[in-house]
LOMI-779956 format. One record per atom (N, C-alpha, C, O): residue in three letters; atom name; x, y, z. Coordinates in steps of 0.1 Angstrom, whole numbers. Atoms other than C-alpha are relative to their C-alpha. Example, Ala and Ser with C-alpha at 12.3 -4.5 7.8 and 13.67 -1.06 7.14 Angstrom:
+------+------+-------+-------+-------+
| code | site |    xx |    yy |    zz |
+------+------+-------+-------+-------+
|  Ala |    N |     9 |   -12 |     0 |
|  Ala |   CA |   123 |   -45 |    78 |
|  Ala |    C |     9 |    12 |     0 |
|  Ala |    O |    19 |    12 |     7 |
|  Ser |    N |    -9 |   -11 |     0 |
|  Ser |   CA |   137 |   -11 |    71 |
|  Ser |    C |    -8 |    11 |     8 |
|  Ser |    O |    -3 |    22 |     9 |
+------+------+-------+-------+-------+
//
This chain:
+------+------+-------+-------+-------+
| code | site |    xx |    yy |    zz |
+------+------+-------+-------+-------+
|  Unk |    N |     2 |   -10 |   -10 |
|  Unk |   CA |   805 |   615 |   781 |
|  Unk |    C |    10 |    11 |    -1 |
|  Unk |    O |    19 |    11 |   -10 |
|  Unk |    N |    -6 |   -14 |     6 |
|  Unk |   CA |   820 |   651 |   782 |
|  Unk |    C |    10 |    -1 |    10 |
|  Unk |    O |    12 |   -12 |    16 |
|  Unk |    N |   -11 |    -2 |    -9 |
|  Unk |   CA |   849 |   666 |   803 |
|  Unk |    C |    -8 |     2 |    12 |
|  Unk |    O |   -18 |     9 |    15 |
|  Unk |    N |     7 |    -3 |   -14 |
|  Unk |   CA |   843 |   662 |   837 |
|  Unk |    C |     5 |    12 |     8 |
|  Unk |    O |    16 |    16 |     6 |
|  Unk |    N |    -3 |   -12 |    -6 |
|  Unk |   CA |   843 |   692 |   861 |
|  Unk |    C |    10 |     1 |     6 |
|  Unk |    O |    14 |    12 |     6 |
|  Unk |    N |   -13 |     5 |    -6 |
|  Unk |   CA |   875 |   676 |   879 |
|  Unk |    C |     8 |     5 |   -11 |
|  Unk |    O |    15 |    15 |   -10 |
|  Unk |    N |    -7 |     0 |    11 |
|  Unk |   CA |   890 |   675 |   846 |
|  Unk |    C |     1 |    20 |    -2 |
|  Unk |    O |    11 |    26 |    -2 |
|  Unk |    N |    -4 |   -15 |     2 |
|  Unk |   CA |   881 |   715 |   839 |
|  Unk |    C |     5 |     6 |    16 |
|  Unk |    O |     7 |    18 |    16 |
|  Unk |    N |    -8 |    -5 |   -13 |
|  Unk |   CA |   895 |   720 |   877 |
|  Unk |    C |    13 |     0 |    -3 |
|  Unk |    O |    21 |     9 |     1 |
|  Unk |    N |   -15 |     7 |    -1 |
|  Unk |   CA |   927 |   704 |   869 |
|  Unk |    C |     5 |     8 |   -13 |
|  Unk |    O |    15 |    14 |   -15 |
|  Unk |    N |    -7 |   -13 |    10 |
|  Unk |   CA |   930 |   722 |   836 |
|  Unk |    C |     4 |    18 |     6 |
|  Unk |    O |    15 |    23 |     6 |
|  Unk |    N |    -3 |   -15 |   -12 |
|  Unk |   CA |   924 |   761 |   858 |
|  Unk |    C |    13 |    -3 |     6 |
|  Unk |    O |    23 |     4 |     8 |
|  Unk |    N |   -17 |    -1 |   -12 |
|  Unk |   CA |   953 |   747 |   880 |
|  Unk |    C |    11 |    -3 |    -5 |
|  Unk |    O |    22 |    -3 |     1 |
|  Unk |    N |    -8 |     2 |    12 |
|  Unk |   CA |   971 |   739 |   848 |
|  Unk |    C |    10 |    16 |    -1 |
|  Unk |    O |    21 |    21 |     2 |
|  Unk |    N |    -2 |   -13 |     8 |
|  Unk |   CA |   969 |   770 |   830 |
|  Unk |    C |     3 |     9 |     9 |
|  Unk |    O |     8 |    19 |     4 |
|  Unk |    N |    -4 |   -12 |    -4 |
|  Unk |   CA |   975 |   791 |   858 |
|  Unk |    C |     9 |     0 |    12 |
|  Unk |    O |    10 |     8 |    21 |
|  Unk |    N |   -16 |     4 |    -6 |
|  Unk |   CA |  1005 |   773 |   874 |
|  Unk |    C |    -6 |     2 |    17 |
|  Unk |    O |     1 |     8 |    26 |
|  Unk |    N |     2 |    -3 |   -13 |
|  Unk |   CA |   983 |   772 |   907 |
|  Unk |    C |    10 |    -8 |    11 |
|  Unk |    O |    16 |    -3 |    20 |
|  Unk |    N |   -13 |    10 |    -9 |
|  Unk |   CA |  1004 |   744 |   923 |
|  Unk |    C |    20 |     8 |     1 |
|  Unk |    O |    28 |     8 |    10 |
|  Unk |    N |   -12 |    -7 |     2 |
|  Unk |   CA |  1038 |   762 |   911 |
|  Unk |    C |    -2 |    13 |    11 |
|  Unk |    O |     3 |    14 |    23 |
|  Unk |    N |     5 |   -12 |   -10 |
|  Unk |   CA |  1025 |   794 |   928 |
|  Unk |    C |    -4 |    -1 |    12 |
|  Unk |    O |    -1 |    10 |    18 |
|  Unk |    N |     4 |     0 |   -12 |
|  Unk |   CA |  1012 |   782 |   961 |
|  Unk |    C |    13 |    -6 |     8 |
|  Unk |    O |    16 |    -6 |    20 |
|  Unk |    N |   -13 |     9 |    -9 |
|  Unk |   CA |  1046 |   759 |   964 |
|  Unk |    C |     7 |    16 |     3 |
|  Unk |    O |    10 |    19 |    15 |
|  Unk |    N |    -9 |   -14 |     2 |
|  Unk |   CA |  1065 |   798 |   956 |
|  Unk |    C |    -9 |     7 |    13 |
|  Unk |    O |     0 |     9 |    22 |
|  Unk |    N |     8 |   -10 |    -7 |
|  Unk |   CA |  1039 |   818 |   979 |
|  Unk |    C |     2 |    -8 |    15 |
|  Unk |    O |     0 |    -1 |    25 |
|  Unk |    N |    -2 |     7 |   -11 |
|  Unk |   CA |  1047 |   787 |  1008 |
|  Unk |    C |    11 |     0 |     5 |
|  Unk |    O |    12 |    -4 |    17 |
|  Unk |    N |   -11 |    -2 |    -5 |
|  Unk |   CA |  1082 |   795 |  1012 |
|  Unk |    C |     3 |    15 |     2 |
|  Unk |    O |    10 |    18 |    12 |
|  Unk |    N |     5 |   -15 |    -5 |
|  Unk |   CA |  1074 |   834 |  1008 |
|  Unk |    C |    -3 |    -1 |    13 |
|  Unk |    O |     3 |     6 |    22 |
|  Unk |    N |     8 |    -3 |   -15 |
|  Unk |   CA |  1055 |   829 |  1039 |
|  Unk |    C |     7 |    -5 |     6 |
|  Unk |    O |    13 |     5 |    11 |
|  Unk |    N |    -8 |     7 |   -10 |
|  Unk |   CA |  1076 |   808 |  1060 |
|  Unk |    C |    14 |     9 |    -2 |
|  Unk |    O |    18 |    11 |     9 |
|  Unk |    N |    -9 |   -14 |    -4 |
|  Unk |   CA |  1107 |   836 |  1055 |
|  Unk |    C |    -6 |     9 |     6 |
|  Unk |    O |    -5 |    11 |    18 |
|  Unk |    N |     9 |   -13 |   -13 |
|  Unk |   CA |  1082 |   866 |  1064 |
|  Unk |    C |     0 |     0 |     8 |
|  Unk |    O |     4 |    10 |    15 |
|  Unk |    N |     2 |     1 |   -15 |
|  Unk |   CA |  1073 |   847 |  1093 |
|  Unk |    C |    11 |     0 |     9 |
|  Unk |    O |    11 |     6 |    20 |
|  Unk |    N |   -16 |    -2 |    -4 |
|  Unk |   CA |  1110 |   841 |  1100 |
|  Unk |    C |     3 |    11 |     6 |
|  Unk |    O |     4 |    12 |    18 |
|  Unk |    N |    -3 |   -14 |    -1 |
|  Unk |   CA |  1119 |   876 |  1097 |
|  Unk |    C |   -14 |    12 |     8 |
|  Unk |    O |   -12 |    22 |    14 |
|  Unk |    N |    10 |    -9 |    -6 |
|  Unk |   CA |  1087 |   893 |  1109 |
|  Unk |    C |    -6 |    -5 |    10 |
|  Unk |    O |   -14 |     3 |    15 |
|  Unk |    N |     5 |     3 |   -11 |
|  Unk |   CA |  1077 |   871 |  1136 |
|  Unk |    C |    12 |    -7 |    10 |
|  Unk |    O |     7 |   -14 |    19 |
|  Unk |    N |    -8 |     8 |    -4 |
|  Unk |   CA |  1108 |   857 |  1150 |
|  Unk |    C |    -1 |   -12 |    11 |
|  Unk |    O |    -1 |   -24 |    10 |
|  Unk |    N |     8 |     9 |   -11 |
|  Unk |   CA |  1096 |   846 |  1184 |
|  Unk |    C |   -10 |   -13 |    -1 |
|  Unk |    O |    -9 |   -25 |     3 |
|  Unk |    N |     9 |    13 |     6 |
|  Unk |   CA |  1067 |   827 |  1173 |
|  Unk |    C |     3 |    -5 |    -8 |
|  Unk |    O |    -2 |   -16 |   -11 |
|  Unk |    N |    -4 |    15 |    13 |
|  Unk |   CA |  1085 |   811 |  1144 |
|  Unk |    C |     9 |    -6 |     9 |
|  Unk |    O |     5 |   -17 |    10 |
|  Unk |    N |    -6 |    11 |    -9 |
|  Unk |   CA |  1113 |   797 |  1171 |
|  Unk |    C |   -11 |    -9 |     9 |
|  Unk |    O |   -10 |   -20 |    13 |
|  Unk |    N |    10 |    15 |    -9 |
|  Unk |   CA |  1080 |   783 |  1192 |
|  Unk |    C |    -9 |    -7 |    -8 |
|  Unk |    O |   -16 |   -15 |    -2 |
|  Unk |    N |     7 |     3 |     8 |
|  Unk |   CA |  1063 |   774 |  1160 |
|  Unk |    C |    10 |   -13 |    -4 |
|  Unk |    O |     6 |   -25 |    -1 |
|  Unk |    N |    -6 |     7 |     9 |
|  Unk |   CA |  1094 |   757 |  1141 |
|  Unk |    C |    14 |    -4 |    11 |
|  Unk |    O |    23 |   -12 |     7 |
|  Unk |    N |   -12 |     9 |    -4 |
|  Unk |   CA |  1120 |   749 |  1169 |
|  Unk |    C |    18 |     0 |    -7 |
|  Unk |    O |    25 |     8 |   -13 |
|  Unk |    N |   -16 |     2 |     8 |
|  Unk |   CA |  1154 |   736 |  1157 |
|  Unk |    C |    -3 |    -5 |   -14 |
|  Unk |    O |     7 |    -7 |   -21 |
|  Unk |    N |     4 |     3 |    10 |
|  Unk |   CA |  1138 |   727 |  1129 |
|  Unk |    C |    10 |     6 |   -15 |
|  Unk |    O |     9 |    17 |   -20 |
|  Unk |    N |    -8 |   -10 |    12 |
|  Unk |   CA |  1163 |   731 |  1096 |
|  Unk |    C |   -10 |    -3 |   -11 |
|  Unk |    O |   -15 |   -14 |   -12 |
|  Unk |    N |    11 |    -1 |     9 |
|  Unk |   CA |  1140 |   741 |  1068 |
|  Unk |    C |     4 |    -5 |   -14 |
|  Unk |    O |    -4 |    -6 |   -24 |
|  Unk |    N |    -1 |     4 |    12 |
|  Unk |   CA |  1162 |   728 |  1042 |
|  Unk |    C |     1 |   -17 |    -1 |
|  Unk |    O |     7 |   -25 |    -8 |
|  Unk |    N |     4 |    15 |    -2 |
|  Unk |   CA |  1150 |   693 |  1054 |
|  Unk |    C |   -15 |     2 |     1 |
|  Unk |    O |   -21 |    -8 |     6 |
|  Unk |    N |    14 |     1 |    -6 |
|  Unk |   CA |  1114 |   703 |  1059 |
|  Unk |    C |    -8 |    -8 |   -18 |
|  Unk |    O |    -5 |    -4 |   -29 |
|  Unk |    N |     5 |     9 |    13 |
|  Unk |   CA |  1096 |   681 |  1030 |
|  Unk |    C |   -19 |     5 |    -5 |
|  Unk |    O |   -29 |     0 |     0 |
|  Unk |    N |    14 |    -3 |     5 |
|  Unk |   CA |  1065 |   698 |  1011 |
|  Unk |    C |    -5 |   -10 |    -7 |
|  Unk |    O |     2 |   -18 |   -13 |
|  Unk |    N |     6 |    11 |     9 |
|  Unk |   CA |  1038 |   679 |   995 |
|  Unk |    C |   -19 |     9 |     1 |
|  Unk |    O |   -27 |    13 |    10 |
|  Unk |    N |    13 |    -1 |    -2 |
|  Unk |   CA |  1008 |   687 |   979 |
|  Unk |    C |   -14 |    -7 |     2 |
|  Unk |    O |   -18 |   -16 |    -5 |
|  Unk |    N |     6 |    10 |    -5 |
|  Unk |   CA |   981 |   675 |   998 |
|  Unk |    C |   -20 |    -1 |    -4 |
|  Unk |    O |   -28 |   -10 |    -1 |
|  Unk |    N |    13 |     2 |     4 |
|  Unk |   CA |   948 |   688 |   982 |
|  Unk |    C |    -6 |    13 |    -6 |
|  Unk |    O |    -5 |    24 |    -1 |
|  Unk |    N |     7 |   -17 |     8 |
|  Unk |   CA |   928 |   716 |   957 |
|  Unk |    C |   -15 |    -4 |     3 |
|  Unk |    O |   -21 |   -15 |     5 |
|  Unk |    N |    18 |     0 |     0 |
|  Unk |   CA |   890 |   724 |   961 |
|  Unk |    C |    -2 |    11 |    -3 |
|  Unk |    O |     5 |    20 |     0 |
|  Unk |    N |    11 |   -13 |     4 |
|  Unk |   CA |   865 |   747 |   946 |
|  Unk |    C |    -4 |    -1 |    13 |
|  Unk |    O |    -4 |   -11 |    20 |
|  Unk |    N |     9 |     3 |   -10 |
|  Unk |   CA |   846 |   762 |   974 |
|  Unk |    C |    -4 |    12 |    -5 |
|  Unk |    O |     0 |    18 |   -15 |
|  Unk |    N |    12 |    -6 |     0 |
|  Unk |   CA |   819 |   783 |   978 |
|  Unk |    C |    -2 |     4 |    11 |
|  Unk |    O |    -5 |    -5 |    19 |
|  Unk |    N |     5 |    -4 |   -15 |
|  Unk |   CA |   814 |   802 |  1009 |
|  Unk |    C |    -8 |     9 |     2 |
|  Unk |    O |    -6 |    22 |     1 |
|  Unk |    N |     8 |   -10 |    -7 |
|  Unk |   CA |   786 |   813 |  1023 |
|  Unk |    C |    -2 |    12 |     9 |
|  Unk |    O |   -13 |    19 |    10 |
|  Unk |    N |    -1 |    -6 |   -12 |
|  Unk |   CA |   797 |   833 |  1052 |
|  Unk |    C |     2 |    17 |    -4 |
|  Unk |    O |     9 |    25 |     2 |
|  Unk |    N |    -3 |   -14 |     7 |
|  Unk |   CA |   794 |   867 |  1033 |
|  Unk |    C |   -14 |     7 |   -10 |
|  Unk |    O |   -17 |     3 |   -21 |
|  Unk |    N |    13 |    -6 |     6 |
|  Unk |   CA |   764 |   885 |  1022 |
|  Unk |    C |    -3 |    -5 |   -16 |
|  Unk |    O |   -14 |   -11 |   -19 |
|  Unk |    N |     1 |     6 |    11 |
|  Unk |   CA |   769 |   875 |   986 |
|  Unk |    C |    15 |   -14 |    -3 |
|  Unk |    O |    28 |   -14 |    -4 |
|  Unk |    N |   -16 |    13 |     7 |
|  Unk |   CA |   792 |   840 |   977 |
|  Unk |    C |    11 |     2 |    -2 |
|  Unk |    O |    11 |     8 |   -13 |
|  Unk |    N |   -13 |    -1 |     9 |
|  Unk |   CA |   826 |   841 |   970 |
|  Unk |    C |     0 |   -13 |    -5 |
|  Unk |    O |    -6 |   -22 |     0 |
|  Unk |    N |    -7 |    11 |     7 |
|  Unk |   CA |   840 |   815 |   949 |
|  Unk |    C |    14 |     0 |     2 |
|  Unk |    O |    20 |    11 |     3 |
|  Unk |    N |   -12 |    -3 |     5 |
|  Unk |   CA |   873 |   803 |   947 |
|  Unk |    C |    10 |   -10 |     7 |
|  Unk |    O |     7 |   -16 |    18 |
|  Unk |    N |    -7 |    17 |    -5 |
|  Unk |   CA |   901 |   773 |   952 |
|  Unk |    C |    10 |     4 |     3 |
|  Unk |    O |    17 |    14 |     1 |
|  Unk |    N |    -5 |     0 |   -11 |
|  Unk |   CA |   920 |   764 |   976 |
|  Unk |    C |    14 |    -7 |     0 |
|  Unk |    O |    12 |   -18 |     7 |
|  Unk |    N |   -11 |    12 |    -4 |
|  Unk |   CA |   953 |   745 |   978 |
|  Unk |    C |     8 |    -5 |    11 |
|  Unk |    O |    18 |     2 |     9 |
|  Unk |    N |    -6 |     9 |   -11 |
|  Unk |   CA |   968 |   729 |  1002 |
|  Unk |    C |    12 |   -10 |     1 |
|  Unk |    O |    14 |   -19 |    -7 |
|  Unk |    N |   -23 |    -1 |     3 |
|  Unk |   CA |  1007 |   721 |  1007 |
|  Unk |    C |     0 |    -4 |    19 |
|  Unk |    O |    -3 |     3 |    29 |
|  Unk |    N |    -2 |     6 |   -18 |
|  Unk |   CA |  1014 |   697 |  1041 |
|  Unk |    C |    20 |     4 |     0 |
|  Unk |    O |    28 |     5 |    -9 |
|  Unk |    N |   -14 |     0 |    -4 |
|  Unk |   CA |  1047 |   702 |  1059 |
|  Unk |    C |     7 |    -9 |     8 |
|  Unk |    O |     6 |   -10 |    20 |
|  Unk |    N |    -2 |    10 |   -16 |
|  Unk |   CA |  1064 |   677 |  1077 |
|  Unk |    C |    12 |    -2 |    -3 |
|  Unk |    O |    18 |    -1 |   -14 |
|  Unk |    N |   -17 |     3 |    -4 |
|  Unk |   CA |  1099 |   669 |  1089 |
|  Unk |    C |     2 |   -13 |     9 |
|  Unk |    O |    -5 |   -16 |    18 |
|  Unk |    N |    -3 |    14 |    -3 |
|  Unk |   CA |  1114 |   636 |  1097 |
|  Unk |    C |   -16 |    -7 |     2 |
|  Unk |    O |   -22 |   -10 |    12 |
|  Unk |    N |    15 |    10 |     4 |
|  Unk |   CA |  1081 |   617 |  1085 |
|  Unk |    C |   -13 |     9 |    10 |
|  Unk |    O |   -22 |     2 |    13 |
|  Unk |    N |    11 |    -3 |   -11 |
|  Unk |   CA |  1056 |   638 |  1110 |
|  Unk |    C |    -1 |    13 |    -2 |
|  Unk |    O |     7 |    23 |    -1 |
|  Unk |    N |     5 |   -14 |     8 |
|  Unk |   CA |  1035 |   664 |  1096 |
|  Unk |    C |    -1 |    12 |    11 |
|  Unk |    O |    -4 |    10 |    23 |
|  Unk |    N |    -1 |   -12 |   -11 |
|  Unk |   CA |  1038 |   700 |  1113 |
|  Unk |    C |    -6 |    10 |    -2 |
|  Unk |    O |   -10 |    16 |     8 |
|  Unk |    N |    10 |    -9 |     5 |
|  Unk |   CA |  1017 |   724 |  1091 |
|  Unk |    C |    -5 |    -5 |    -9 |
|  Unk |    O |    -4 |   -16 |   -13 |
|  Unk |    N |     7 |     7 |    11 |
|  Unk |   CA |   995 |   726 |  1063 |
|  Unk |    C |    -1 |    17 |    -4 |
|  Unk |    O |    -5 |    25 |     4 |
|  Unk |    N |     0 |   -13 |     2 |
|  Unk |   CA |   996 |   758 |  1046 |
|  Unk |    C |    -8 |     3 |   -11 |
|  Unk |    O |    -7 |    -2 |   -22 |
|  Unk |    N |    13 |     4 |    16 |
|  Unk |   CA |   964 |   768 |  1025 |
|  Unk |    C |     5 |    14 |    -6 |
|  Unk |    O |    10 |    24 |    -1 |
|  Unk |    N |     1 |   -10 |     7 |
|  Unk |   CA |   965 |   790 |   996 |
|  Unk |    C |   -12 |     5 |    -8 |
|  Unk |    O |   -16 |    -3 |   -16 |
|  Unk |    N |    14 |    -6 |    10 |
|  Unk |   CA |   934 |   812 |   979 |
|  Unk |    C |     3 |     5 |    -9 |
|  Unk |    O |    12 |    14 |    -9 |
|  Unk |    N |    -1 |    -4 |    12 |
|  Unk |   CA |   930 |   818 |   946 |
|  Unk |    C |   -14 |     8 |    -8 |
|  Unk |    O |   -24 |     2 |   -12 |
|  Unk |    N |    18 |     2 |    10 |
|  Unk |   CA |   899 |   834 |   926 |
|  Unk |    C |     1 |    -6 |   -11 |
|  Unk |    O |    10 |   -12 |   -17 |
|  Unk |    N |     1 |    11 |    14 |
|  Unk |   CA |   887 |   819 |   898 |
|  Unk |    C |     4 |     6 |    -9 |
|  Unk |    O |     3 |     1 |   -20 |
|  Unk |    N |    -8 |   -12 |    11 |
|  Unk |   CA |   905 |   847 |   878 |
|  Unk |    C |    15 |    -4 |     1 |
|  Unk |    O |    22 |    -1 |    -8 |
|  Unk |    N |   -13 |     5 |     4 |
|  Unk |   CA |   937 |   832 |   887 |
|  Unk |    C |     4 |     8 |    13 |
|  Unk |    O |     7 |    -2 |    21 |
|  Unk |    N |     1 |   -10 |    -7 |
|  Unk |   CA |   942 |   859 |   913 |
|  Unk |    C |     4 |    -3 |    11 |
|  Unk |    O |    -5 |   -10 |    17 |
|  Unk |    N |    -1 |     7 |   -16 |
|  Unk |   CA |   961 |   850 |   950 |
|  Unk |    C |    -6 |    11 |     3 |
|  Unk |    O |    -5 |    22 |     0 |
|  Unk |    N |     8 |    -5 |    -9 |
|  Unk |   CA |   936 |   859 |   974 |
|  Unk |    C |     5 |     2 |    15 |
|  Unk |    O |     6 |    13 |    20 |
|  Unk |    N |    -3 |     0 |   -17 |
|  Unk |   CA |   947 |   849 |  1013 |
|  Unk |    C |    10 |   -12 |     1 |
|  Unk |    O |     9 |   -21 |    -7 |
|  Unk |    N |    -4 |    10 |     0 |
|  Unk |   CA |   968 |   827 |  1023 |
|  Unk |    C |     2 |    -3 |    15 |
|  Unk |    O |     4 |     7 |    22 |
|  Unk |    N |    -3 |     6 |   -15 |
|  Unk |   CA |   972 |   804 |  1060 |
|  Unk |    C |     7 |    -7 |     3 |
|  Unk |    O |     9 |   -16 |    -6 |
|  Unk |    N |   -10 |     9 |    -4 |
|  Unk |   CA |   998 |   786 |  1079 |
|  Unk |    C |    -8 |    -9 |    16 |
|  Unk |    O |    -9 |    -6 |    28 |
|  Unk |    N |     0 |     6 |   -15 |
|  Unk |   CA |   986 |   761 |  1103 |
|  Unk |    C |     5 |   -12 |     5 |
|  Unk |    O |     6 |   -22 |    -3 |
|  Unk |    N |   -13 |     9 |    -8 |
|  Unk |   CA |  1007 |   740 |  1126 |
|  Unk |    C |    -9 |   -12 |     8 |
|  Unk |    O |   -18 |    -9 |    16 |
|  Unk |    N |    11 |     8 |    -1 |
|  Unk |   CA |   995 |   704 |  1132 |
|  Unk |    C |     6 |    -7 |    11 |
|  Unk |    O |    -2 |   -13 |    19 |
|  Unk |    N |   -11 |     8 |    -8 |
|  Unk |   CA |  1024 |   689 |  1152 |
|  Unk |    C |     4 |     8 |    14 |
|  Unk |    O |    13 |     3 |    21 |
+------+------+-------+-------+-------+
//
């Protein structure tokens, strides 16, 4: 049997350091928000010290979204946040299939 499609997924996120990049683009965002939202990151994050907050990656997908005249493509990562054992975000990152950061989101679970 040939390479499975998993396998050519996991190679793309190889070669183009997508996991490296969305962990780098995850702490990007949580300073910005710091500095550019201050208010809502104290009712977001609390006393929260961030050099205890514990990332982990929690999941990649191809998707396909219909919600647009013509398809986009393009994968997704996903990077959970949690501090003292109890998850608090989940911060997705978009990529095109060119390698390409697209959008990225912070959402708070805790």
């Amino acid at each position: 049997m040939g390479v499975s499609n998993t396998d050519e997924l996991l190679n793309w996120v190889s070669i183009n350091n997508i996991v490296e990049r969305a962990t780098k683009a995850f702490w990007s965002y949580i300073g910005n928000y710091k500095v550019e939202e201050p208010d809502e990151y104290k009712i977001s994050f609390g006393d929260i010290d961030l050099k205890h907050l514990e990332i982990s990656l929690s999941k990649i997908s191809l998707t396909v979204s219909y919600r647009f005249d013509d398809p986009i493509h393009f994968v997704s990562v996903f990077i959970e946040g949690k501090y003292e054992e109890e998850e608090i975000c989940v911060y997705e990152s978009l990529f095109s299939l060119d390698g390409d950061a697209l959008d990225d989101y912070l959402r708070f679970t805790g």
